[in-house]
C-alpha positions as CSV (number, residue, x, y, z in Angstrom):
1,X,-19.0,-11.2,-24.4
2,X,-19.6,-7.7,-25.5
3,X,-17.5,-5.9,-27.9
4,X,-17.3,-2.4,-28.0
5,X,-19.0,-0.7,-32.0
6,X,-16.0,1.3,-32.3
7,X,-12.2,1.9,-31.6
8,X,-12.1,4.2,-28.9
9,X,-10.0,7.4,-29.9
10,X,-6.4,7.5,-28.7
11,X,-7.3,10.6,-26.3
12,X,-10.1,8.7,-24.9
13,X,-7.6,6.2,-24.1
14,X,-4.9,8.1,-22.5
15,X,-7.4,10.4,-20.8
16,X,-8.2,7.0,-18.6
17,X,-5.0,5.8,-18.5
18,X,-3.9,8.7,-16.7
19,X,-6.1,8.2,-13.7
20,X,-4.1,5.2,-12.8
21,X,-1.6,6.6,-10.4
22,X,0.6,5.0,-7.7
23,X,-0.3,5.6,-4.2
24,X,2.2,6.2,-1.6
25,X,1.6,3.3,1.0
26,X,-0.1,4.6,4.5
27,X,2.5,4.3,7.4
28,X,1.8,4.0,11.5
29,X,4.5,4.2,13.7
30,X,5.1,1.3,15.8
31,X,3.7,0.7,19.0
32,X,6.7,-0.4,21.5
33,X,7.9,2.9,22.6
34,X,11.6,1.5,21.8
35,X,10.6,1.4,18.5
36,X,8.7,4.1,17.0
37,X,9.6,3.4,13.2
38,X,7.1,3.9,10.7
39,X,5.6,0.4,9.9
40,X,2.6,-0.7,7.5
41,X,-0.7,-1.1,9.4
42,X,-1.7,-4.7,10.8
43,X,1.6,-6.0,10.3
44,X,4.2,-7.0,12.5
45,X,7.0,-4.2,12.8
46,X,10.2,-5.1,10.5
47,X,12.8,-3.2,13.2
48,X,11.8,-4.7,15.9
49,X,9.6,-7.7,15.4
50,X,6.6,-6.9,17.7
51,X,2.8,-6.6,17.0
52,X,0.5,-4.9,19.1
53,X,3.7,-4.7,21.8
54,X,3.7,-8.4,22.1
55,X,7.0,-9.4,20.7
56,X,6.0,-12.0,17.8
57,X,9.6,-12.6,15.5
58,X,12.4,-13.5,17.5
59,X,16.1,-12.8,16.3
Protein backbone atom coordinates (compact mmCIF):
# COMPACT_ATOMS: atom_id res chain seq x y z
CA UNK A 1 0.00 0.00 0.00
CA UNK A 2 1.37 3.37 -0.72
CA UNK A 3 2.19 5.81 1.98
CA UNK A 4 2.28 9.30 1.35
CA UNK A 5 6.57 10.98 1.86
CA UNK A 6 5.17 13.65 3.98
CA UNK A 7 2.37 14.95 6.31
CA UNK A 8 0.26 16.91 4.34
CA UNK A 9 -0.08 20.57 5.80
CA UNK A 10 -3.15 21.29 7.89
CA UNK A 11 -4.42 23.86 5.08
CA UNK A 12 -4.01 21.23 2.46
CA UNK A 13 -6.22 19.27 4.59
CA UNK A 14 -8.98 21.57 5.35
CA UNK A 15 -8.87 23.05 1.87
CA UNK A 16 -10.27 19.36 0.76
CA UNK A 17 -12.31 18.85 3.47
CA UNK A 18 -14.31 21.70 2.63
CA UNK A 19 -15.44 20.39 -0.70
CA UNK A 20 -17.47 17.80 1.05
CA UNK A 21 -20.80 19.55 1.33
CA UNK A 22 -24.37 18.13 1.80
CA UNK A 23 -26.60 18.10 -1.07
CA UNK A 24 -30.14 18.95 -0.69
CA UNK A 25 -32.04 15.69 -2.04
CA UNK A 26 -33.80 16.24 -5.61
CA UNK A 27 -37.69 16.24 -5.25
CA UNK A 28 -40.62 15.35 -8.09
CA UNK A 29 -44.00 15.84 -7.29
CA UNK A 30 -46.13 12.97 -7.38
CA UNK A 31 -47.98 11.75 -10.14
CA UNK A 32 -51.76 11.02 -8.98
CA UNK A 33 -53.25 14.36 -9.45
CA UNK A 34 -54.80 13.90 -5.83
CA UNK A 35 -51.53 13.95 -4.64
CA UNK A 36 -49.09 16.31 -5.91
CA UNK A 37 -46.59 16.21 -2.87
CA UNK A 38 -43.12 16.43 -3.45
CA UNK A 39 -41.69 12.84 -3.34
CA UNK A 40 -38.03 11.39 -4.10
CA UNK A 41 -37.65 10.06 -7.66
CA UNK A 42 -38.35 6.21 -8.34
CA UNK A 43 -39.88 5.74 -5.21
CA UNK A 44 -43.30 5.05 -4.21
CA UNK A 45 -45.10 8.32 -2.82
CA UNK A 46 -45.10 8.38 1.19
CA UNK A 47 -48.78 10.47 1.25
CA UNK A 48 -50.39 8.52 -0.76
CA UNK A 49 -48.86 5.22 -1.50
CA UNK A 50 -48.86 5.15 -5.39
CA UNK A 51 -46.07 4.71 -7.94
CA UNK A 52 -46.38 5.62 -11.36
CA UNK A 53 -50.39 6.17 -10.49
CA UNK A 54 -50.79 2.62 -9.74
CA UNK A 55 -51.59 2.46 -6.17
CA UNK A 56 -48.82 -0.01 -4.63
CA UNK A 57 -49.06 0.49 -0.42
CA UNK A 58 -52.35 -0.04 0.91
CA UNK A 59 -53.54 1.58 4.29
Amino acid sequence: MPVPKRRQSRSNTRSRRAQWKAAAPTLVRCNNPACRQPKLPHVVCPNCGTYDRRPVLTS
